[in-house]
N, C-alpha and C positions, 0 to 999 in steps of 0.2 A: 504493500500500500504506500508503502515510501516515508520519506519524512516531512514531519510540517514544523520542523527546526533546525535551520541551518548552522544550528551550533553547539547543538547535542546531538548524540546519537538515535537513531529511532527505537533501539531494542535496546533499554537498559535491563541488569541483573545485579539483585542489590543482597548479598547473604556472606556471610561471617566467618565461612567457612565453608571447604572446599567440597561439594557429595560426593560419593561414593563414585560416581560416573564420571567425575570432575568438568573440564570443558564441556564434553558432549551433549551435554542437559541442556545446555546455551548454543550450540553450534548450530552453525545452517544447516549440513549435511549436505545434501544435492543442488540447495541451493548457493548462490555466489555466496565469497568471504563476505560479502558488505550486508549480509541480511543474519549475517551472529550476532549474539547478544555482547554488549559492553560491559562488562564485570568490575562491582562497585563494592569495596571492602568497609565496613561503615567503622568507626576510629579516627581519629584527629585529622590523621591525610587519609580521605577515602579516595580519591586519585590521586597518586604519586609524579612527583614532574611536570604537572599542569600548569601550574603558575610561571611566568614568561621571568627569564633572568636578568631583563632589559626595560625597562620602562616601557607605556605602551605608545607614546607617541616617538619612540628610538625605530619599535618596531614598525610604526606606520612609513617613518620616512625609508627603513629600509626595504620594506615590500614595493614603496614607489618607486625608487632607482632599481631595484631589480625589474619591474615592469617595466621602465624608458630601456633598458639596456633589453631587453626580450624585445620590444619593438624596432628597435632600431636592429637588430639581429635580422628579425622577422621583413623589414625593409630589405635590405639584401636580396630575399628570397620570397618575395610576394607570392610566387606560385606553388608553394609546397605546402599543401595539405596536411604531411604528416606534422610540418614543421608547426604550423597551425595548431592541431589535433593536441600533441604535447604540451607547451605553451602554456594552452587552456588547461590542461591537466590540470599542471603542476600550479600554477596560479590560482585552480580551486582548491589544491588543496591547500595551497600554505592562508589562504583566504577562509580555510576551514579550520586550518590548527590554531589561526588568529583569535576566532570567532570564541573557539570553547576555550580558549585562557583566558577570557572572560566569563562565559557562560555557565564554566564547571565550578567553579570555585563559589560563584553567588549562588545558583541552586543547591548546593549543601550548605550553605551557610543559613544557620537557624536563627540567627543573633534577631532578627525583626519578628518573628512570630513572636505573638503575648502570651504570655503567662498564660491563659485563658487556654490556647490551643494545645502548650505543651501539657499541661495537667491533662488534657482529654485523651493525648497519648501515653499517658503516666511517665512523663520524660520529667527530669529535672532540667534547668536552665542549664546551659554546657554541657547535657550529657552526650557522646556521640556514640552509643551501641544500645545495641538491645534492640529488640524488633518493634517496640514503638518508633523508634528513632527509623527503624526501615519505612514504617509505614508512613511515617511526614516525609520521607525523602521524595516514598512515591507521589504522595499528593502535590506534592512541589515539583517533581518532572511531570508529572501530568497537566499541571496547571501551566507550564512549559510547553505545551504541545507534545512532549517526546511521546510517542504513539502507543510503544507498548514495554513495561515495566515489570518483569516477576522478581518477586520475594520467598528466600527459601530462607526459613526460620534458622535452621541447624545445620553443619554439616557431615561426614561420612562416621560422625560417633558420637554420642550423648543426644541421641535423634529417637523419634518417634517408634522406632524399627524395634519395638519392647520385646522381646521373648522371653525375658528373665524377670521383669515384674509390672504388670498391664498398670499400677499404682502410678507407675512412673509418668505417667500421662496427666496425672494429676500437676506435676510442677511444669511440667510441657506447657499445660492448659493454663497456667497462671501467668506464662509467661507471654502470650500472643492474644489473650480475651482480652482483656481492653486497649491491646491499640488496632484490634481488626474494629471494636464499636467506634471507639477514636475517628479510623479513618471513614468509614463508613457516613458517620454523624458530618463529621465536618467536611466531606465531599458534597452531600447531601446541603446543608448550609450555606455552601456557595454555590447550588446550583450546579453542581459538576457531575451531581451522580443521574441526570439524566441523559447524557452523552457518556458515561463512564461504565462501559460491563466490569464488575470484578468478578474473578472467579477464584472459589478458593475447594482446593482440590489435591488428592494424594495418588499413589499410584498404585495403592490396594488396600484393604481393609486389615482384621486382624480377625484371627479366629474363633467365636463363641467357645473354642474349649479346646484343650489341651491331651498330652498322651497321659495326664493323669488327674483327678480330681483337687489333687491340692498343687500342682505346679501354679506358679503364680502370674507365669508367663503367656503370649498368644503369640501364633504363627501368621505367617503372608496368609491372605485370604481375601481373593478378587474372584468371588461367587457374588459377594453384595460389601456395597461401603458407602458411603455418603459423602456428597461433596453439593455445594451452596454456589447458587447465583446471586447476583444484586446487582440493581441500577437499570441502564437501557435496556427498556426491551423487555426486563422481568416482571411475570407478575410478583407481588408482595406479598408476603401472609401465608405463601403455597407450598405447601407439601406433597412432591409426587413420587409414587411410589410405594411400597412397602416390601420389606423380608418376611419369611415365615415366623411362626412365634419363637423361635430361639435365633433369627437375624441371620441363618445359615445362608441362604441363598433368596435370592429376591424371585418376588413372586405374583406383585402388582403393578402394572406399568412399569415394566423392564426397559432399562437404559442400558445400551450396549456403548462403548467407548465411540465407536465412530456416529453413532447417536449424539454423542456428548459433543464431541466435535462438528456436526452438523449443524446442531443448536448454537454453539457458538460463532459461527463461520454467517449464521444466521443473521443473529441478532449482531453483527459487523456489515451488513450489509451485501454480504456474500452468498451464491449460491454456491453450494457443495460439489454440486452434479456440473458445474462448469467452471468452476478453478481449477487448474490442469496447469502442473508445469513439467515440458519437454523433458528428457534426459533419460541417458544409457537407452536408447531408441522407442520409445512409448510415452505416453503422457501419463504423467501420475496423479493423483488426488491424496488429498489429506484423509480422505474417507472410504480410501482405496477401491470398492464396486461397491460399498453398501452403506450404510446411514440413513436414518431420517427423520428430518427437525422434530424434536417432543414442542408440540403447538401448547402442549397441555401446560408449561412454562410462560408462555409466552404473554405479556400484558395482552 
């Protein structure tokens, strides 16, 4: 879909620690390098190196004399295309690395948020971790234009992945319940969460029971799990679905993944059955031959 900020990224990832999968979780994969995610470590410097080692107006005059001297190059050789082609490149980019040594640095800086908003993400004044602090980052690139934003809480240890004691989800859950209401609330209050889908979602559930009645642990278990919409496009209030009575496997308005992804490719304005991008000689889809929007979601 591209980007609607020339001076940020359009696919930030903002998480603390590295998962289990590492890059890949954030990678294009098939598609170009420029459509991976930008990995944002949250602490004092959450981008390293970003800030310019020259004043900004040393740096304007020197992008200007670099551009006279590219022209007057380019006079020489009015007819070359490539010479052209390049040129333009590299002049957008250093026009782009310009841009976000400004733009990165004031998007994570929380110093002008009140009082009022950090308390709503249980942040103290100067704190810079913890997943409230992800979730004002996100609403601050979002309120930024940058397009699209994930948040992974934990990374490849001290993570949700309990087999040794399901309890453990208790401090998990303390730690992300009020800055998911936080962000939520104060998107909502400025009007954001009506163009704003969040989705907040895992990549399997855990098991109603164990190989013994007192293990305290649960296993991978993507028979049934739960995962929440909100904002564009969602209805409110709605609950679809159900498991059987011990949550084993779902058994009411069943949501298959590429379902899940329908609905969201949806509610983006997308249709599923015609997004297709080329490669290794076939068109592919996000929802590979099957999927279909749950309407039952849908405001």
């Amino acid at each position: 879909m591209g980007t609607q900020n020339q001076n940020l990224p359009s696919f930030i990832v903002i998480e603390p620690h590295s998962p289990r999968a590492g890059g890949q979780v954030w990678g294009s994969d098939f598609l170009p390098g420029a459509h991976q995610g930008t990995r944002v470590v949250p602490g004092n410097n959450p981008v390293p190196k970003i800030k310019p080692r020259v004043p900004n107006k040393l740096q304007e005059l020197e992008l200007a004399a670099l551009r006279r001297r590219n022209q007057q190059h380019l006079a020489k050789q009015p007819d070359n295309p490539e010479l052209t082609a390049r040129i333009r490149a590299f002049e957008s980019a250093f026009e782009s690395a310009f841009g976000m040594q400004t733009a990165v640095p004031e998007a994570f800086d929380f110093a002008r948020e009140t009082d009022a908003t950090h308390g709503l993400y249980g942040l103290q004044r100067g704190q810079t971790n913890g997943f409230g602090w992800q979730c004002l980052a996100a609403r601050r690139l979002a309120e930024r234009r940058v397009r699209f934003v994930e948040l992974i809480h934990t990374g490849s240890s001290g993570n949700w992945d309990s087999h040794g004691d399901m309890m453990d989800h208790e401090r998990l859950a303390k730690q992300v319940d009020r800055p998911i209401y936080g962000m939520l609330t104060d998107l909502k209050q400025r009007g954001m969460l009506d163009d704003t889908l969040v989705v907040w979602t895992t990549e399997f559930g855990r098991t109603p029971f164990n190989s013994s009645a007192d293990h305290k642990g649960r296993e991978h278990h993507n028979w049934s799990f739960t995962t929440f919409l909100a904002g564009a496009g969602v209805k409110t209030g709605h609950t679809h679905g159900a498991t059987d009575e011990i949550g084993l496997k779902s058994v009411v308005d069943r949501v298959h993944t590429h379902d899940f992804h329908a609905t969201i490719l949806h509610l983006l304005g997308l249709d599923h059955e015609r997004l297709t991008y080329f490669h290794d000689g076939r068109d592919f889809r996000l929802t590979d031959v099957a999927g279909q929007v749950v309407n039952g979601v849908l405001a």
